[in-house]
C-alpha positions in Angstrom: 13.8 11.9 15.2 15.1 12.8 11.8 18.5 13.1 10.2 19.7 13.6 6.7 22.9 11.9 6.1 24.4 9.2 3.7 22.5 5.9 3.5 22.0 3.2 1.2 18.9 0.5 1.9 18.9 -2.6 3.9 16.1 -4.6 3.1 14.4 -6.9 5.6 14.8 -9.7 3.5 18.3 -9.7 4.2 19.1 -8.6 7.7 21.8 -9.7 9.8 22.2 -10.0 13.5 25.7 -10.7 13.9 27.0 -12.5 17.6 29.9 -11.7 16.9 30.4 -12.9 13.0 27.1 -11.3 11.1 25.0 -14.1 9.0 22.4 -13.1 6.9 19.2 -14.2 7.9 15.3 -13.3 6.7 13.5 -11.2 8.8 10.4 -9.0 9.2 9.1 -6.3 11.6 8.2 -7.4 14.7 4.4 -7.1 14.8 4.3 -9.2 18.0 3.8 -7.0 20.8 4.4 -3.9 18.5 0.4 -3.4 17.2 -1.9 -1.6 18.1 -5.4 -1.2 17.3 -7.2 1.6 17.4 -11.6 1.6 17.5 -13.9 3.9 18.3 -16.2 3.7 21.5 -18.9 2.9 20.0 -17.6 -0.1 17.6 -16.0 -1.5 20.3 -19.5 -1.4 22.5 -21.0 -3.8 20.1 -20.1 -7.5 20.7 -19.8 -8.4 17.1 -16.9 -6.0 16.4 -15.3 -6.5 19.4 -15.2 -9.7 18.3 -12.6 -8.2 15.3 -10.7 -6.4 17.6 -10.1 -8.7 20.2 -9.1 -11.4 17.2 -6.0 -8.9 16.1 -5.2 -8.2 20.3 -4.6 -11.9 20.7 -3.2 -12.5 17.5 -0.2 -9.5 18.0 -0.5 -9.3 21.8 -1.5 -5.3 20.6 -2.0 -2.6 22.4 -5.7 -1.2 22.2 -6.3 2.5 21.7 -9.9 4.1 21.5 -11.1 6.9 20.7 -14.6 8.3 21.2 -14.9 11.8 19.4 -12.4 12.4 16.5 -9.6 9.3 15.4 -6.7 12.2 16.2 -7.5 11.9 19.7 -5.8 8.7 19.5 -2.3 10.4 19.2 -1.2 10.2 22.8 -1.3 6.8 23.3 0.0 5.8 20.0 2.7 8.3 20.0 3.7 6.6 23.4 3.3 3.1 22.2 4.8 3.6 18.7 3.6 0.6 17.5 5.1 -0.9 14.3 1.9 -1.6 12.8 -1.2 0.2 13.2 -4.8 -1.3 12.7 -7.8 1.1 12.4 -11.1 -0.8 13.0 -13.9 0.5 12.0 -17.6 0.2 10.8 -18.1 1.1 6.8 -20.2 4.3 8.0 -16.8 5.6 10.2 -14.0 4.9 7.4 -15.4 7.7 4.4 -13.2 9.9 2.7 -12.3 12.2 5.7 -11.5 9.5 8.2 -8.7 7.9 5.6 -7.0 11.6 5.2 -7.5 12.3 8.9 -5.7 9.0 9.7 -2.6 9.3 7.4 -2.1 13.4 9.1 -2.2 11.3 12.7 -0.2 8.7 11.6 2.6 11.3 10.4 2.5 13.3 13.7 3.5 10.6 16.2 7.1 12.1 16.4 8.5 15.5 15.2 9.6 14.2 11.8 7.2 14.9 8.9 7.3 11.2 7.9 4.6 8.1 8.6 5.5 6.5 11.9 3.6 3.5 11.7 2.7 0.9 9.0 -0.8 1.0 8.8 -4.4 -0.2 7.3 -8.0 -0.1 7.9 -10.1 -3.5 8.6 -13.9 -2.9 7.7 -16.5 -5.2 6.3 -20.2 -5.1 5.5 -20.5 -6.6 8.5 -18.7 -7.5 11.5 -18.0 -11.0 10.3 -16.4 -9.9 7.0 -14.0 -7.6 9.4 -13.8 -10.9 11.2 -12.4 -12.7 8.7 -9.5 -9.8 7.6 -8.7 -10.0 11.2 -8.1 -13.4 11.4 -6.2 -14.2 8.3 -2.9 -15.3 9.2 -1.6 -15.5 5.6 1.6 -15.7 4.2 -0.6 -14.6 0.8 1.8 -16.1 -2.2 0.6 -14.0 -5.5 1.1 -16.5 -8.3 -2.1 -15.7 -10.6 -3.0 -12.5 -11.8 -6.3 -11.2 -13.2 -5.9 -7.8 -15.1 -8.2 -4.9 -16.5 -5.6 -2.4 -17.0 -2.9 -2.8 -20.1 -0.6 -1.1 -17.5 -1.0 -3.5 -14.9 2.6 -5.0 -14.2 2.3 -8.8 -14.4 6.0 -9.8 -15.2 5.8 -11.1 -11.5 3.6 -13.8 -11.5 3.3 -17.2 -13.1 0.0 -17.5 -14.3 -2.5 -15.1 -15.6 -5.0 -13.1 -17.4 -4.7 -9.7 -18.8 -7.9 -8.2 -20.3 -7.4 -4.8 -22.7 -9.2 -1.5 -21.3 -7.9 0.0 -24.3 -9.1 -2.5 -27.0 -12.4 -4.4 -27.3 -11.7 -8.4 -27.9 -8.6 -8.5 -27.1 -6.7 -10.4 -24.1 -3.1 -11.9 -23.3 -3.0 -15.4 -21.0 0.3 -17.1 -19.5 -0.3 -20.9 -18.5 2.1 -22.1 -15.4 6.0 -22.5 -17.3 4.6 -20.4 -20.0 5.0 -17.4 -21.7 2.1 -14.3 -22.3 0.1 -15.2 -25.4 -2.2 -13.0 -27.1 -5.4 -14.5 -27.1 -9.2 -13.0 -28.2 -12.3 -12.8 -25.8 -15.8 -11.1 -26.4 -15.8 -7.7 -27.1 -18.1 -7.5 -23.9 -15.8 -9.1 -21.6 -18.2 -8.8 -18.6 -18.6 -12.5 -18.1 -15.1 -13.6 -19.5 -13.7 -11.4 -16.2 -16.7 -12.6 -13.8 -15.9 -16.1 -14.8 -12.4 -15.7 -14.4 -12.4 -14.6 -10.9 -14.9 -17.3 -9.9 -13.3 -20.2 -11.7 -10.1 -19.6 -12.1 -8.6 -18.4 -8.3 -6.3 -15.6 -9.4 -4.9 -14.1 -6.0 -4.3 -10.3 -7.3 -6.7 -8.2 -9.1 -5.0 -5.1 -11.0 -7.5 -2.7 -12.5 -6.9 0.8 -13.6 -10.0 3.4 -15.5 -12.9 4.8 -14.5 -14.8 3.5 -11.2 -16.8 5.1 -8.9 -17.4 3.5 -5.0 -19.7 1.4 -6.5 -18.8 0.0 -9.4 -15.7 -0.6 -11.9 -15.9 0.2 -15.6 -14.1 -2.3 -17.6 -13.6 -0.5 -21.0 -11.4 2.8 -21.0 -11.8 3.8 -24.2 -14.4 1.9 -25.7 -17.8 1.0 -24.0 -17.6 -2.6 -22.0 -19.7 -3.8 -19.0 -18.9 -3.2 -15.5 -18.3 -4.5 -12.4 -20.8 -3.6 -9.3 -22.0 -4.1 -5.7 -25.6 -4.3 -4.3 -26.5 -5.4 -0.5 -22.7 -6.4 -0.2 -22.6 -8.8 -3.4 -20.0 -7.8 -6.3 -21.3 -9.0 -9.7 -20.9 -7.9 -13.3 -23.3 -5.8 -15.5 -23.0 -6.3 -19.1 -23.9 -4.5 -21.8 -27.3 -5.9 -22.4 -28.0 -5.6 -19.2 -27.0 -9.6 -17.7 -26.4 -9.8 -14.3 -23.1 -12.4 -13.4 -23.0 -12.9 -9.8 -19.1 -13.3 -8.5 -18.6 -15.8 -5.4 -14.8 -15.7 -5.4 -13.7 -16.3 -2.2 -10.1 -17.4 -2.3 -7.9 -14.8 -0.7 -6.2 -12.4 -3.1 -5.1 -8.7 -3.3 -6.7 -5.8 -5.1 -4.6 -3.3 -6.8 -6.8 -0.7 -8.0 -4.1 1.4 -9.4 -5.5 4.1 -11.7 -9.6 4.0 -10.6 -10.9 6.8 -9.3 -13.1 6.9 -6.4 -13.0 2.7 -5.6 -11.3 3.1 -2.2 -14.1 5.0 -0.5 -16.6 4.0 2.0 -20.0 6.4 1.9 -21.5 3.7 3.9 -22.1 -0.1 4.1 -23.0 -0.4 0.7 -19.8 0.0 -1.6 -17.1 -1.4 -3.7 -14.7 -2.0 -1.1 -17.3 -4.1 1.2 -18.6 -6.1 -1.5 -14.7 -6.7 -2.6 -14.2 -8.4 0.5 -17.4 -9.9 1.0 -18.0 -12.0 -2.2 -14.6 -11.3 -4.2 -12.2 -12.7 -1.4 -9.7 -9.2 -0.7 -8.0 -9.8 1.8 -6.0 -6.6 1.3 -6.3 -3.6 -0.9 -5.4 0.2 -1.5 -7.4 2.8 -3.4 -8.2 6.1 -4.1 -10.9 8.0 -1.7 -11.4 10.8 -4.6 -10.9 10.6 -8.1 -7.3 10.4 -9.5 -5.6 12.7 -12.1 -2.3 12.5 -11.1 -1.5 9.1 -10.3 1.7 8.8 -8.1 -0.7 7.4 -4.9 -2.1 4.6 -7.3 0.5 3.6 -9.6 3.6 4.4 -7.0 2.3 1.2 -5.2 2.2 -0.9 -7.8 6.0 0.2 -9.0 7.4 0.1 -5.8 5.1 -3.6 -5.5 6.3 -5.4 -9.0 9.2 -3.7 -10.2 11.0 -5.1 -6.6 9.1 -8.7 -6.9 9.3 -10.3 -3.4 11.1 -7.7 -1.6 8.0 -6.0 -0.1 4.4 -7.0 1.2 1.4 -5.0 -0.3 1.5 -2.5 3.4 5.1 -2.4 2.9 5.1 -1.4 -0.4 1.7 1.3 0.1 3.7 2.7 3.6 7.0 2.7 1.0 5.0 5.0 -1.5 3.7 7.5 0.9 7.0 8.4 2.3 8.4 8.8 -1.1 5.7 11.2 -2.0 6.3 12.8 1.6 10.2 13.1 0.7 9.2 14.8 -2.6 7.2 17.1 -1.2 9.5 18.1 1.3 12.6 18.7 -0.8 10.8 19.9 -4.1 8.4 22.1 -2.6 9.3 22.8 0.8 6.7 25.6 1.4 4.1 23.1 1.0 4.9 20.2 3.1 2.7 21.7 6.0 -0.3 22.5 3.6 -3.3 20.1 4.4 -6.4 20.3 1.7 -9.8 21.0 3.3 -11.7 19.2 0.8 -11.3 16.8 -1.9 -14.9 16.8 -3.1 -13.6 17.1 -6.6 -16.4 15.2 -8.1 -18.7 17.5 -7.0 -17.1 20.8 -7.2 -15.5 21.2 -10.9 -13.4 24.1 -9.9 -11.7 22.9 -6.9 -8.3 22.1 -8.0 -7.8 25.7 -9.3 -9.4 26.8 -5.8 -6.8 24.9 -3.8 -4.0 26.8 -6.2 -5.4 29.8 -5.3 -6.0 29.7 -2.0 -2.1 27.9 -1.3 -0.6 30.0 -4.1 0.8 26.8 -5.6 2.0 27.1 -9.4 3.4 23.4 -10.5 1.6 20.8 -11.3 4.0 18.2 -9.6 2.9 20.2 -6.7 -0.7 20.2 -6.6 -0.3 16.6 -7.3 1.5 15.4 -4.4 -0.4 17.4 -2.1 -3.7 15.6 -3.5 -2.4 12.4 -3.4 -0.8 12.3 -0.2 -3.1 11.9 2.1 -6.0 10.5 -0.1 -5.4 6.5 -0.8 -7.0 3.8 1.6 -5.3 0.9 2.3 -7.7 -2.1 3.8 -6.7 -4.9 5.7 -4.3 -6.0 8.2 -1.1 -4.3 7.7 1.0 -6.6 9.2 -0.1 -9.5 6.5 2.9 -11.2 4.3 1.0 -10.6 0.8 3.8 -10.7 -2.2 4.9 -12.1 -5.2 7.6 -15.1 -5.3 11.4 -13.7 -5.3 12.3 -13.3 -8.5 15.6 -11.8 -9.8 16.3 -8.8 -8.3 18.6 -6.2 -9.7 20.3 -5.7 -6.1 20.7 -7.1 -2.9 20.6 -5.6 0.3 21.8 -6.6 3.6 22.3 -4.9 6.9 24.5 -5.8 10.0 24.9 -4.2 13.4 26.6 -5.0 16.8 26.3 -2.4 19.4 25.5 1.2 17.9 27.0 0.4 15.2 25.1 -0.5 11.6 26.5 -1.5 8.5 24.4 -1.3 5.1 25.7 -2.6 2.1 24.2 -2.4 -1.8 25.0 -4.5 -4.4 24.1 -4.8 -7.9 23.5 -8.3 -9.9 23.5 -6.9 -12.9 23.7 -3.6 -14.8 20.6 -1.4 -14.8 19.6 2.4 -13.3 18.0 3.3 -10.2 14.0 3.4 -9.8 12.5 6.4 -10.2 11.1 6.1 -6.9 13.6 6.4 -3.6 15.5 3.0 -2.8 13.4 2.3 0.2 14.9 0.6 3.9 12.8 -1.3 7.1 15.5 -0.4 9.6 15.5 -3.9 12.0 14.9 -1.9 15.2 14.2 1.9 15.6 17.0 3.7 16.4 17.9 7.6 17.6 20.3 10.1 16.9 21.6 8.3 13.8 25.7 9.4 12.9 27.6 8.9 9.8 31.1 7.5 9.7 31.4 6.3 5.7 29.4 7.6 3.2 28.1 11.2 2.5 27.1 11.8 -0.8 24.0 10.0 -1.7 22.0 12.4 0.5 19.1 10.1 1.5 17.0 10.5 4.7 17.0 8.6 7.7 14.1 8.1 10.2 14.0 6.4 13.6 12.4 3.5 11.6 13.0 3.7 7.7 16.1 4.8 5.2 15.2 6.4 1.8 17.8 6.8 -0.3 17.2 9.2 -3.4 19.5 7.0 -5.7 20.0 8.1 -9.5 22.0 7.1 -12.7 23.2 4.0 -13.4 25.2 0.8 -12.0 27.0 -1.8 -13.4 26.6 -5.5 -12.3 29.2 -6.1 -8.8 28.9 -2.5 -7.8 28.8 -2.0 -4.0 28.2 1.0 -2.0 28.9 0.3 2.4 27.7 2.7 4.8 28.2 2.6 8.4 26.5 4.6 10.8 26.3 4.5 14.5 23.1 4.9 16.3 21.1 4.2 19.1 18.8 1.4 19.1 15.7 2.6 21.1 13.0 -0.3 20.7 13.3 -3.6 18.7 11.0 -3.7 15.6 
């Protein structure tokens, strides 16, 4: 059910059951008893990924949906279920392009609202024991290292790292633990500099941005560098001269491929996103199933992800982006917020986007933009896995309390700064129905049985505060 009303964000970190004096306590969805995973017929006949599955059932105590024709028939008992979190197993020759756009339109159609209804992610592997091992990671994933490719990779959040120019040959920035980014040179191939770095040095997320394909990386942007590939589920580097550099990183860390085209699909076994997991330790990762010119799918993430250190896991922060793309859509460009692409094959088929224009008589760019990104970004691994940054600083603090129907949300800023460009985002702490305002109208933001989005703009001043309260019915813990 969905209800447009006045609502400012209450962030999980700070939720507050109050008995009858609220305290503020940290808390996450439930996952517990509110998962589900869903797996084909046929992947679940074979022993070795039952093996995944069964893993994640006793793990979350989830709920197991199969389906034997077409994922969408899995709506029903989902839709019944309503799961928090949502895990899609499947073998690398089920999860290509079309199975990642036909799971986010399922995901979205669980209730009447046009919105995602269920955090969700996609376990694979090159084989059943690399989907073994996502399944059975129990995490909390602290991301303290970073190893960059991108020079708009965001890496304020973490302590330690290496940042590697795509836009310059030769040239690098490091941070030591207590330190402070220094610019620093490396080889104008930085093939092994990278590969080394990844084996030797244990970073825990992996930003990359450029051009890529789903089977390989390409380290320089605008000058020529070596790449990053796969072969029989192995990642290693290619340099220029043609050295091979075989990576055996297997530490758990994330993979934000934020601006790479392509890297997020699976045409079968053999593939970036296998061989990620395989040999370069991902544990979790999003990416593009097509190749990216407008950006928001990629790069929302990572806003959303760094610019709010510690207040969202990676699935958190992917689910966050999606709905704030969805909410675009919706209120810029109403019209098209049923329209569903019938092909992405953009690589292939140079006319396409003006096709797609044609066809859905659309005229803005912003437009054909959402629409491509919307359903088009992969996110691997389990959803339900605490993968973030320390806390750092943050420029406001939410907190929610309720007793009986009623909820209180409050925001307030630590300092002076403007709202993100992107929607202040809320986990409600239970999913509710029939939501009512009783303070607050004016912000305008959206509320779902599960989420708030807020569409905050301007600026605020350090000690502002902004209290809503809203009755509602609670109709399932979360």
């Amino acid at each position: 059910m969905l209800l447009a009303c006045s609502l400012l964000a209450a962030s999980p970190e700070t939720l507050s059951r109050p008995t009858p004096a609220a305290t503020a306590s940290a808390e996450r969805l439930r996952a517990v008893g509110s998962y589900a995973v869903v797996v084909s017929s046929k992947t679940l006949a074979d022993p070795r990924w039952q093996k995944v599955c069964d893993t994640l059932v006793r793990r979350y105590e989830a709920k197991l949906v199969t389906w034997d024709d077409e994922v969408a028939s899995a709506r029903p008992p989902l839709a019944k279920a309503m799961p928090n979190y949502t895990c899609f197993v499947a073998r690398p020759d089920e999860c290509n392009r079309d199975f990642v756009v036909r799971v986010h339109r399922l995901t979205r159609r669980l209730d009447a609202d046009p919105y995602t209804d269920t955090l969700w992610g996609i376990i694979t592997g090159y084989d059943a024991a690399d989907a073994e091992r996502l399944a059975a990671f129990e995490g909390p994933l602290v991301l303290a290292k970073v190893l960059s490719g991108t020079t708009g990779g965001k890496v304020g959040p973490f302590d330690s790292g290496a940042v590697f120019d795509e836009g310059k040959a030769g040239r690098m920035r490091a941070k030591a633990p207590g330190g402070s980014w220094k610019e620093k040179g490396c080889p104008a191939d930085s093939t092994k500099a990278i590969v080394d770095y990844l084996n030797n040095e244990r970073p825990d997320a992996f930003i990359t941005s450029g051009h890529a394909t789903q089977r390989d990386w390409q380290i320089g942007y605008s000058y020529k560098d070596g790449q990053l590939r796969c072969k029989d589920g192995l990642l290693f580097g290619r340099d220029t001269n043609g050295g091979r550099f075989d990576i055996r990183s297997p530490n758990p860390k994330v993979f934000l491929p934020v601006g790479n085209c392509l890297i997020g699909d699976v045409p079968g076994r053999d593939c970036m996103v296998t061989a990620l997991i395989r040999t370069g330790g991902v544990v979790q990762m999003f990416g593009y199933t097509v190749p990216t010119w407008y950006g928001k799918g990629g790069w929302g993430i990572q806003d959303i992800f760094l610019d709010q250190p510690g207040r969202w896991t990676l699935a958190e922060a992917f689910f966050a982006n999606t709905q704030a793309m969805l909410h675009e859509i919706s209120t810029r460009f109403p019209k098209s917020a049923g329209v569903n692409f019938a092909r992405y094959d953009l690589e292939k088929r140079r006319g396409l986007l003006a096709e797609l224009q044609a066809k859905h008589g659309i005229t803005n760019r912003d437009e054909l933009g959402l629409l491509w990104d919307r359903d088009t970004v992969a996110f691997y691994g389990d959803p339900a896995l605490d993968a973030r940054p320390r806390k750092r600083d943050l420029a406001w603090v939410q907190t929610l309390s309720f007793q009986g129907k009623r909820h209180t949300l409050t925001l307030k800023a630590t300092r002076s700064g403007s709202w993100p460009s992107k929607p202040v985002f809320a986990l409600l702490p239970h999913r509710i129905a029939n939501p009512k305002v009783i303070e607050g109208g004016d912000h305008q933001p959206v509320v779902t049985d599960n989420f708030v989005l807020v569409p905050l703009k301007g600026d605020f001043a350090g000690g502002d505060r902004v209290r809503i309260i809203f009755n509602a019915n609670r109709t399932a813990p979360l």
